[in-house]
C-alpha positions in Angstrom: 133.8 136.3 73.5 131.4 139.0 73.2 130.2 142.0 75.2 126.9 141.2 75.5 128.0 138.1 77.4 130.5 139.9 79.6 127.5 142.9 80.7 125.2 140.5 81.3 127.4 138.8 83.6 128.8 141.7 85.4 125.7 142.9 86.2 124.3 139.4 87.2 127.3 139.6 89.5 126.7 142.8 91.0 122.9 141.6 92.0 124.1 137.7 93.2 127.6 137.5 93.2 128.2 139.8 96.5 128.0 140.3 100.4 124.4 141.7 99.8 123.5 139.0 97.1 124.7 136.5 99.7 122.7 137.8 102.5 119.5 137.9 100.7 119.6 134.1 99.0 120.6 133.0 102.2 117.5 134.1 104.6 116.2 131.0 102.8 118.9 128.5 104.4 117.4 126.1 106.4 119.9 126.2 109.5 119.3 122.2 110.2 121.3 121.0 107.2 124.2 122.0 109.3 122.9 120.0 111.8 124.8 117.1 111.2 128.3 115.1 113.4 131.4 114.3 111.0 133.2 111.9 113.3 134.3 108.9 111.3 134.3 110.9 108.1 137.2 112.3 106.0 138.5 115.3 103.7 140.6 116.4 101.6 141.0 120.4 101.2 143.3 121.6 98.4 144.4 125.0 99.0 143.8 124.7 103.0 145.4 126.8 105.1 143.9 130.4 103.4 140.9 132.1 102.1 137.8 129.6 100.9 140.1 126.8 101.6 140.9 127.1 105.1 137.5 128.4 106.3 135.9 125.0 104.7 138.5 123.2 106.9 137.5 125.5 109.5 133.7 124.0 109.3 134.5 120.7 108.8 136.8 120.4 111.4 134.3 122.0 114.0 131.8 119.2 113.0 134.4 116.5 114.3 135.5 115.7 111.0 139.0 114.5 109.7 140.8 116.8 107.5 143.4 116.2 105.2 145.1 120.0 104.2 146.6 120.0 101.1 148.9 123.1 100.8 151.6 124.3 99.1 153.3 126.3 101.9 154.3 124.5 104.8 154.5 127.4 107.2 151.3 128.7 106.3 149.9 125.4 106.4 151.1 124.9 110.0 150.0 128.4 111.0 146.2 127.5 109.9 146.3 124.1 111.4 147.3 125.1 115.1 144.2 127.5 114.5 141.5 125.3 113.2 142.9 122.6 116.3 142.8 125.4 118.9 138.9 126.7 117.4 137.6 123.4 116.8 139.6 121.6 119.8 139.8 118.9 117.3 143.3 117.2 116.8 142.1 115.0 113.5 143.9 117.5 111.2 146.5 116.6 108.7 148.9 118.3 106.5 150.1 117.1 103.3 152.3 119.5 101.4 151.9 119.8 97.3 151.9 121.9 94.8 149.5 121.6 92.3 151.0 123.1 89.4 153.3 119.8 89.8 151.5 117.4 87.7 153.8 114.6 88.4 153.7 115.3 92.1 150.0 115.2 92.0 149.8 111.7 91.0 152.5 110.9 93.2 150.8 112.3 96.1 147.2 110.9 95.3 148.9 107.5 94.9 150.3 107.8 98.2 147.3 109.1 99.6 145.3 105.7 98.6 147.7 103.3 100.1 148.1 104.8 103.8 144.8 106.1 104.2 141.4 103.1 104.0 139.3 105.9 102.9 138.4 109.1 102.0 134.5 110.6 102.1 134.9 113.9 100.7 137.7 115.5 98.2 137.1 119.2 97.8 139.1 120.5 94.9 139.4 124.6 96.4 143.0 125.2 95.0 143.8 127.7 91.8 146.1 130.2 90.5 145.8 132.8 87.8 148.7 134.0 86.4 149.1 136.8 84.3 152.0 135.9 82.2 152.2 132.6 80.2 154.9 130.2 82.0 155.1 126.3 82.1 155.6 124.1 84.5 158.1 120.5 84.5 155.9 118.9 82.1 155.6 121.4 79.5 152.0 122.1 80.8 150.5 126.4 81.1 150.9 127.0 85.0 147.2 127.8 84.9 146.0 124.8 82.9 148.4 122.8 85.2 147.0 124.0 88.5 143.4 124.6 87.6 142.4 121.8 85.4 145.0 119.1 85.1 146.2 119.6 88.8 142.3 118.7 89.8 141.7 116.1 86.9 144.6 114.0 88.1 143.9 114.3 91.8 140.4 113.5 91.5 140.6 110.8 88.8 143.5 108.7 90.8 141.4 109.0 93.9 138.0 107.8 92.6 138.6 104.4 93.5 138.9 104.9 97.2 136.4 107.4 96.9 134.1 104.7 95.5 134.7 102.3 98.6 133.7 105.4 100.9 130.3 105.8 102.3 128.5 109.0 100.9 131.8 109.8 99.0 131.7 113.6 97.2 133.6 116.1 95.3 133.0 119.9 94.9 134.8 121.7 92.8 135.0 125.5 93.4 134.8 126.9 90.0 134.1 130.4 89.7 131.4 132.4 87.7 133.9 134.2 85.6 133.2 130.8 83.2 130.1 131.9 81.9 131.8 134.2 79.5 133.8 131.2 78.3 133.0 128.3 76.0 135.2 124.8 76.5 137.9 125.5 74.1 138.3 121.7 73.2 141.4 122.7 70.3 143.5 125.4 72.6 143.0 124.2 76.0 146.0 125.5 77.2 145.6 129.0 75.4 148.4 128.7 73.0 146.1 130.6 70.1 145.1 133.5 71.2 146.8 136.8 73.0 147.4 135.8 77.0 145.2 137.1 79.3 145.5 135.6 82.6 142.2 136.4 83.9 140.1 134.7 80.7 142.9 132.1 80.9 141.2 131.2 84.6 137.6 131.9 83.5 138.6 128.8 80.8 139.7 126.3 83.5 137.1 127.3 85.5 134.6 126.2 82.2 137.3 123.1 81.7 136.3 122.4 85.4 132.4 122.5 85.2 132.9 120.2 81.7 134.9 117.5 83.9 131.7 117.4 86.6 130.0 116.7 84.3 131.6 114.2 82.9 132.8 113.0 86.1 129.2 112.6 86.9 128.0 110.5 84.1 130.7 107.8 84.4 130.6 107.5 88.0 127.2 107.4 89.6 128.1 106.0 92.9 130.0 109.6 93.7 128.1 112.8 94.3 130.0 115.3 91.8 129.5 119.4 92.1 131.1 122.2 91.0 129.7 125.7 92.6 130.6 129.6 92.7 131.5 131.2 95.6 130.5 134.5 94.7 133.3 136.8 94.8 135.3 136.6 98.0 137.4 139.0 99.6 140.3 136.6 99.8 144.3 136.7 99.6 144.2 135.2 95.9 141.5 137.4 94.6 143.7 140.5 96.2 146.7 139.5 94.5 145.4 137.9 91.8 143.3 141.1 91.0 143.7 143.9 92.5 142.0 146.4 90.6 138.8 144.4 91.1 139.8 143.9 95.0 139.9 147.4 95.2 136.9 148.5 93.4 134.7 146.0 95.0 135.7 147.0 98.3 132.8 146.2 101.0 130.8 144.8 98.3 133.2 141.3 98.7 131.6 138.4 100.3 133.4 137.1 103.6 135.6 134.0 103.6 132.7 132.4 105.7 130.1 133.3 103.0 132.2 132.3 100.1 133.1 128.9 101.9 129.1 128.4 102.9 128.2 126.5 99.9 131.2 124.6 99.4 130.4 123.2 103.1 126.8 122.6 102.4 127.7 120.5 99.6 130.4 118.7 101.5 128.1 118.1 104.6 124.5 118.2 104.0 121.8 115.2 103.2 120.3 118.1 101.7 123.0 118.4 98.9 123.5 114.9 98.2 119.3 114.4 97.1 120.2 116.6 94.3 121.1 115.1 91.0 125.0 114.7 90.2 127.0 116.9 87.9 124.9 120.2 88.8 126.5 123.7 89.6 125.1 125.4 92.4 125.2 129.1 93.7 124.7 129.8 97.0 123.3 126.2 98.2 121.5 126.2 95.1 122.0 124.5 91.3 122.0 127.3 88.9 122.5 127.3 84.8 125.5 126.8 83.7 125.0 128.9 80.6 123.6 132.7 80.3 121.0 133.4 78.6 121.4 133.0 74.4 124.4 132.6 75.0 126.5 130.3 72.9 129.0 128.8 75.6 127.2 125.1 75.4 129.8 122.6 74.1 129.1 119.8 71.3 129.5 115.8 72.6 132.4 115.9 70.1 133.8 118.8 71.6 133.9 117.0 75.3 134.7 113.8 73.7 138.0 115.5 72.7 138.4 117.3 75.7 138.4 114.1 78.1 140.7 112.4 75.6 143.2 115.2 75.5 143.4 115.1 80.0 144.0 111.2 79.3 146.7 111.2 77.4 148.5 114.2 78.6 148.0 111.9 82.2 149.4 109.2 80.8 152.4 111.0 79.3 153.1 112.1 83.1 152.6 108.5 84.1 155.3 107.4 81.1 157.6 110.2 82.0 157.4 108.5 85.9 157.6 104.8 84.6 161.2 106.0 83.1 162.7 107.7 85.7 165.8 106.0 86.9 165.3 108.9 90.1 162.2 106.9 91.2 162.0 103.4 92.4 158.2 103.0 92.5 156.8 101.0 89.9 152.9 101.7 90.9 150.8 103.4 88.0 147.8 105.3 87.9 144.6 104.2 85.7 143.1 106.9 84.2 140.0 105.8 82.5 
């Protein structure tokens, strides 16, 4: 990783990345994309009752959509739901408590999901961790890796198929700008290699992330796939998470609102879906997902191996399901 990469994004994210960056791009908005009635359609919200998460809900549910909040906390998750009912005065808000650093419980969960529920219009994957210490979780997996790229892989991939049957079906995946100093490290995706450092750990899943749009895009053209940067966000992960960088930005942080403005576009907007698949936008527009002359691009072999790697380690949670006497449900998950 080199310096000249890490400059030239700091600085990049000093002019874009901030309240003042925010409120420049966006005297371009046209307001009328928000002009649109939800009722009849449905999300999912990982991370859901704080920060980005909650304030997407927030939208959504104010536009008479359904919402599905996927949280980890159930107290917390209550707490935002009896708001966004009593703002939005609408009652079509769930709960569904999960933890995505539980692999097995994802599947679980998105398994579930597709047998009570006849469809699903919208999955936003908003939920991430960075932690600062190397730990694994159940399955063996980095608690990063688990939450940020396997957590998201498995959700999304064993909810495609009711996706498909949706109308207009999307996913957005907030990713984060911090990837552009990474490049897809196809042979140590869970950071085994090198010295642990929890914030490049989450700039690599955040690259891992924009890789699987990609992807995601190519072998699925009837769903609308987008990852996107919020800018950085004065939010309760990015204050605990990083303090030092909480604290020096100060002012300088982008809202909740602002952060989540994109993510909404993308989930709402005719305007979003007339742009090609796969793309990752900035402030309600696709950006590059490289810097300049910078060598972050990854070889087809390279994503060839990285695909096949989120397969098999899915299909090892599926075995490890199939053969426990603890669980009676015989249902599993195609991952292709």
């Amino acid at each position: 990783m080199s310096l000249y990469r890490n400059t030239i994004w700091f600085l990049n994210g000093i002019q874009q990345y901030t309240r003042k960056g925010y409120e420049a791009t966006s005297k371009d908005f046209e307001t009328k994309d928000f002009d649109v009635s939800l009722v009849g359609r449905s999300y999912m919200i990982t991370g859901a009752n704080s920060g980005i998460g909650k304030a997407t809900a927030m939208a959504l549910a104010k536009k008479g959509g359904t919402v599905h909040m996927v949280c980890r906390n159930k107290d917390r998750a209550e707490e935002a739901k009896s708001e966004i009912v009593s703002e939005s005065g609408n009652t079509e808000v769930y709960i569904h408590i999960l933890d995505m650093s539980q692999t097995r419980k994802v599947w679980e969960f998105a398994e579930g999901f597709k047998k009570e529920y006849p469809s699903l219009n919208v999955l936003v994957n908003n939920a991430g961790c960075m932690m600062h210490k190397r730990e694994l979780n159940a399955e063996g997996l980095e608690m990063n890796f688990a939450t940020n790229t396997m957590g998201v892989y498995i959700l999304t991939q064993t909810l495609i198929p009711l996706l498909q049957k949706s109308q207009d079906p999307r996913v957005i995946t907030v990713s984060s700008g911090g990837m552009m100093v990474q490049k897809l490290r196809a042979d140590d995706l869970q950071s085994e290699k090198a010295h642990f450092d929890g914030i490049m750990v989450y700039a690599q899943n955040k690259r891992q992330q924009v890789v699987l749009t990609e992807h995601w895009a190519n072998v699925n053209p009837v769903i609308h796939f987008s990852a996107m940067h919020p800018g950085w966000v004065d939010t309760p992960a990015v204050s605990t998470a990083m303090p030092q960088f909480h604290q020096m930005m100060g002012d300088r942080l982008r809202s909740v609102d602002q952060g989540a403005d994109t993510v909404v576009w993308l989930a709402l907007s005719r305007a979003a879906a007339r742009k090609p698949s796969g793309q990752f936008f900035q402030d309600r527009k696709p950006v590059p997902k490289h810097l300049p002359l910078a060598w972050t691009h990854s070889s087809a072999e390279e994503i060839h191996s990285f695909i096949t790697q989120l397969e098999n380690l899915a299909r090892a949670v599926q075995s490890q399901h199939d053969v426990d006497p603890g669980h009676v449900d015989a249902s599993t998950p195609q991952f292709v």
